[in-house]
C-alpha positions as CSV (number, residue, x, y, z in Angstrom):
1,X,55.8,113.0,51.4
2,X,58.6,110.6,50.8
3,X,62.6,111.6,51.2
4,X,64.4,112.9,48.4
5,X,66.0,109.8,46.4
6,X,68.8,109.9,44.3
7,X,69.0,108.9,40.2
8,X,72.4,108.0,38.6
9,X,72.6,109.8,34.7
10,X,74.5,108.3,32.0
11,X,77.1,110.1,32.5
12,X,77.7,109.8,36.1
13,X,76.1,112.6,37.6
14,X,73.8,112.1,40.6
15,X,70.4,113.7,40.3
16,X,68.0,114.2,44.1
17,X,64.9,114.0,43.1
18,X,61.2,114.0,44.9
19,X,58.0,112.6,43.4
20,X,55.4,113.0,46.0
21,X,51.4,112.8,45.3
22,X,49.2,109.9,44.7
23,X,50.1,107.0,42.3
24,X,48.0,107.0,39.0
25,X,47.8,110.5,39.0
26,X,49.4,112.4,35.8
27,X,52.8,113.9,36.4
28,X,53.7,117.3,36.3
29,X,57.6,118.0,36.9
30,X,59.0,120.9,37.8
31,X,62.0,122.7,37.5
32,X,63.7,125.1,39.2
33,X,65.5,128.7,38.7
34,X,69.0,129.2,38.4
35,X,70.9,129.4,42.5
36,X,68.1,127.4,44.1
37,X,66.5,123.5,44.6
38,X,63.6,121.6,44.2
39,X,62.3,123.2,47.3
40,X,61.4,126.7,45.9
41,X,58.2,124.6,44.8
42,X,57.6,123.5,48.2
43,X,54.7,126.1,48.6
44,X,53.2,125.0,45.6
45,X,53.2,121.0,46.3
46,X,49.9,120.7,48.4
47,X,48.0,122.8,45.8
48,X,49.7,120.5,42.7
49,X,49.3,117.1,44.7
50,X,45.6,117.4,44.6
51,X,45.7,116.8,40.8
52,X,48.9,115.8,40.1
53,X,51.9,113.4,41.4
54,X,54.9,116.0,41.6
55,X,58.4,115.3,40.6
56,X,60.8,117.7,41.5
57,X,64.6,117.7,41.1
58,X,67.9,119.8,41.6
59,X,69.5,120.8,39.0
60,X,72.9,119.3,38.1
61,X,75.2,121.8,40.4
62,X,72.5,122.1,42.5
63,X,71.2,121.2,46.1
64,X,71.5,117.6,46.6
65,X,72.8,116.7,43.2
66,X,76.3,116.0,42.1
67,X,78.1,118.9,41.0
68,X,79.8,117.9,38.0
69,X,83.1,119.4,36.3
70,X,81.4,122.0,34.2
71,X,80.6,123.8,31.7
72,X,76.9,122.3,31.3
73,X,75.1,122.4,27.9
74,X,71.4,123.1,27.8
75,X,71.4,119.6,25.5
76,X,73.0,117.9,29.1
77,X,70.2,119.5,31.4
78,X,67.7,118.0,29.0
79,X,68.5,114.9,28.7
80,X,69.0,114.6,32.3
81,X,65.0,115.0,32.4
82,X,64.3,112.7,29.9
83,X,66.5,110.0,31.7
84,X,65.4,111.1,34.9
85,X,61.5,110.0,33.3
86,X,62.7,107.0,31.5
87,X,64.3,105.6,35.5
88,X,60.9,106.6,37.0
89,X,59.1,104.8,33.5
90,X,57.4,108.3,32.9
91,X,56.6,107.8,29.6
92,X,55.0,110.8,28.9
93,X,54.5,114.1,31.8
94,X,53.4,118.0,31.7
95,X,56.4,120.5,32.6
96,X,56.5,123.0,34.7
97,X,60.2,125.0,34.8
98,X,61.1,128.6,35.6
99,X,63.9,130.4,34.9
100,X,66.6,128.1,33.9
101,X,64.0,125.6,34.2
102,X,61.5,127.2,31.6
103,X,64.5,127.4,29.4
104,X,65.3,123.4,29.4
105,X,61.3,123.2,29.1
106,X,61.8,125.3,25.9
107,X,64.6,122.7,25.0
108,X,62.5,119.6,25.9
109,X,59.2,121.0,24.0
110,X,61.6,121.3,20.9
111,X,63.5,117.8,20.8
112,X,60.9,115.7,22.9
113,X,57.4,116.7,22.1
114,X,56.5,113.6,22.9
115,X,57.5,113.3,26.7
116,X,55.7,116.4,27.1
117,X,52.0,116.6,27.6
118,X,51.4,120.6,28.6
119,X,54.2,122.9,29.1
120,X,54.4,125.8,31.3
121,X,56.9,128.0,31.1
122,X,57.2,130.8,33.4
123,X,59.6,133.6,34.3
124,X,62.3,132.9,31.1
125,X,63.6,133.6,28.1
126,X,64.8,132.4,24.5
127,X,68.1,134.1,24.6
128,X,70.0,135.9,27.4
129,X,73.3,136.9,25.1
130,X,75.6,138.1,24.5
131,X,78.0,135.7,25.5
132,X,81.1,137.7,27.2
133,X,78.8,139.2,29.6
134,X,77.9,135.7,30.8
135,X,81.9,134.6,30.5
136,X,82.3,137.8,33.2
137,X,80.5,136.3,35.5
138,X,81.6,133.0,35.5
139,X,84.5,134.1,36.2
140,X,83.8,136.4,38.8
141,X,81.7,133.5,40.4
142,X,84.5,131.3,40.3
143,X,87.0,134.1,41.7
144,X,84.7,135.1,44.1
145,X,85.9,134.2,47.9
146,X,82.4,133.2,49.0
147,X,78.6,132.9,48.2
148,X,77.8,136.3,49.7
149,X,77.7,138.9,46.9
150,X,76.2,136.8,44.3
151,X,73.3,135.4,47.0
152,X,72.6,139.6,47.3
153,X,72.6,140.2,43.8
154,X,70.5,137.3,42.9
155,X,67.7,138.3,45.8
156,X,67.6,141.9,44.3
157,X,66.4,140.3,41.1
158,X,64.2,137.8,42.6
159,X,62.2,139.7,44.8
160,X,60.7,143.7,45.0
161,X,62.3,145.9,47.4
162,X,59.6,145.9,50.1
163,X,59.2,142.5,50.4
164,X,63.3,142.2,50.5
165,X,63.4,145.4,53.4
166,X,61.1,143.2,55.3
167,X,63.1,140.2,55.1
168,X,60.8,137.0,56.5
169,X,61.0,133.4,56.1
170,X,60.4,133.7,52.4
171,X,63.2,135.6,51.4
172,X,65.7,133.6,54.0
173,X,65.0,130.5,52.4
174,X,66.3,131.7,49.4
175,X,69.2,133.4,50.8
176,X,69.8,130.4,51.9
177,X,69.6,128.3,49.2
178,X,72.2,130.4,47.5
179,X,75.0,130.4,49.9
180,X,74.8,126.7,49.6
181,X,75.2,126.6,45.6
182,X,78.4,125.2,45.2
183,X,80.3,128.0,42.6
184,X,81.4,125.5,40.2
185,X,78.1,123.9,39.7
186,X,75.9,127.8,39.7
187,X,78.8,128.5,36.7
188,X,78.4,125.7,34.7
189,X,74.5,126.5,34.8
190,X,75.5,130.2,33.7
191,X,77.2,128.5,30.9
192,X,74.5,126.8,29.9
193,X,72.2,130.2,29.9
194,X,74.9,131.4,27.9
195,X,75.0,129.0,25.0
196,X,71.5,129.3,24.6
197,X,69.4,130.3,22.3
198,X,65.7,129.1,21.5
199,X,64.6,132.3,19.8
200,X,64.1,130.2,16.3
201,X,63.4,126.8,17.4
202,X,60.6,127.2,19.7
203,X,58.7,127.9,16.9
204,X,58.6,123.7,16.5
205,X,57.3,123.4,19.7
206,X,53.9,121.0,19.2
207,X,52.1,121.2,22.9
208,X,49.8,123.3,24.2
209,X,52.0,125.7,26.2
210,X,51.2,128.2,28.7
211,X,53.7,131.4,29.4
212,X,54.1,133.5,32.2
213,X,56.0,136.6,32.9
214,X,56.3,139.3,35.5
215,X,55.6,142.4,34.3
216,X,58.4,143.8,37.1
217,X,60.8,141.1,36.1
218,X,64.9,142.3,35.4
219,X,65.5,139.2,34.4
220,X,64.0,137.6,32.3
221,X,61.7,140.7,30.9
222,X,57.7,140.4,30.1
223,X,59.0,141.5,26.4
224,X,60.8,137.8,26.7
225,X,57.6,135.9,27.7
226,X,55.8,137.9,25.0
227,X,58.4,136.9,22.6
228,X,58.4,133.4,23.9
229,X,54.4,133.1,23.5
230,X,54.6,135.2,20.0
231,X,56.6,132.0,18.9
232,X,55.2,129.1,19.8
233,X,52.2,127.9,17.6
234,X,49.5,129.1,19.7
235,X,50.8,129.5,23.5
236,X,49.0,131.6,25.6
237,X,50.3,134.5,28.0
238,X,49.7,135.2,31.1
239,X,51.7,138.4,32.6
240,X,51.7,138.5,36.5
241,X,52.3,141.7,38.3
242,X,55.4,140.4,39.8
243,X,59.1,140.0,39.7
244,X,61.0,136.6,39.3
245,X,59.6,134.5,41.5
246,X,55.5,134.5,41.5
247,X,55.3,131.6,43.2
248,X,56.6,132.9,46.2
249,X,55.2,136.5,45.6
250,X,51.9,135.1,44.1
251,X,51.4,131.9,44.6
252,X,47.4,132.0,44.7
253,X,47.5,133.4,41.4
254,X,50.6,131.4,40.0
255,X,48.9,128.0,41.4
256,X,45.6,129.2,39.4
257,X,46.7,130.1,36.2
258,X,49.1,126.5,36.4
259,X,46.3,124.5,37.6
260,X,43.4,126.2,35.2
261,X,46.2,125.7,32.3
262,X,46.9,122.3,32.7
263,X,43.5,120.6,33.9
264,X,42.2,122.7,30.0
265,X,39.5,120.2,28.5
């Protein structure tokens, strides 16, 4: 695996990005939740590899990326995909984004079909209004004096009880991805969750797209996948008896339902 490199946007902001795998293979990119970096994927990258060359990325605000003055529009995170491809020359790629990443997949199937081979979109939703809910806590993430209380209220919607009582390397990770977020780059992202909403215009969406929920998920509910797969022309659903995160708490079945999706005749 190489080191992560770094790509300049137009704008100025500085994107870390990995693309490990073979050369020749297709490319699948994934994208990450909300509070975490390209290496929430870094179970799933052996599996992936095998058929695919992999190209992760942070998130503006995000682990290794520049933490621009926010707030961030969903219309900015997609675009920094599509120049992210056209620096690699990735003309064309399937999509793999959870979360907030499932959301700018929503926003990439609708206004570039045609970077998009297959689209998976997992654990996410349309629309998470009403907005002054979101303008709370941005603020409160902004006031806040450190990392702590958000990284705890984030894990209790990431993960189920039991598997956050007995703690492990899985759930640390995380923990400790969170305290890192810078604040002003984790509230520009909720400002981008907040101006969003797909509910209509997924309906556009051309590719062949695969949605999964998790039937325990507080988050972004099953009822949002369902809603999500309800929309787009022909999209299947796949619901995962999980939380928010079933490629940590499932990653045999999330890997096979990716991988049976996207190698489809």
């Amino acid at each position: 695996m190489q080191d992560t490199s770094i790509f300049t946007t137009g704008d100025g902001a500085r994107i870390a990005y990995r693309y490990d795998g073979e050369a020749g293979l297709p490319t699948l990119v994934l994208s990450n939740s909300i509070g975490t970096t390209l290496h929430m994927w870094d179970a799933q990258v052996p599996a992936l590899t095998r058929r695919f060359r992999v190209l992760r990325y942070d998130t503006r605000g995000h682990g290794a990326s520049s933490v621009p003055e926010g707030p961030y529009s969903l219309d900015r995170l997609g675009r920094d995909v599509l120049e992210l491809l056209d620096g690699l020359g990735i003309a064309r790629a399937h999509f793999l984004g959870l979360s907030l990443g499932g959301i700018i997949g929503q926003w990439l199937g609708v206004h570039a079909p045609q970077r998009i081979g297959r689209l998976v979109l997992s654990n996410t939703s349309p629309y998470l209004g009403p907005a002054p809910q979101w303008d709370e806590r941005i603020a409160a993430t902004l006031q806040a004096d450190d990392m702590q209380e958000t990284a705890e209220v984030f894990l209790r919607n990431w993960f189920p009880a039991a598997m956050l009582q007995a703690g492990g390397p899985e759930v640390e990770k995380f923990r400790g991805m969170l305290l890192r977020t810078d604040r002003h780059g984790l509230a520009g992202a909720f400002a981008a969750v907040r101006d969003a909403d797909l509910r209509r215009t997924i309906a556009l969406i051309p590719n062949p797209s695969l949605v999964i929920a998790g039937l325990h998920d507080t988050v972004t509910a099953a009822s949002h996948g369902e809603q999500i797969a309800a929309t787009i022309p022909g999209a299947r659903l796949q619901v995962l008896p999980a939380v928010h995160l079933p490629n940590i708490e499932l990653p045999e079945e999330f890997e096979s339902a990716v991988l049976e999706f996207l190698l489809a005749a």
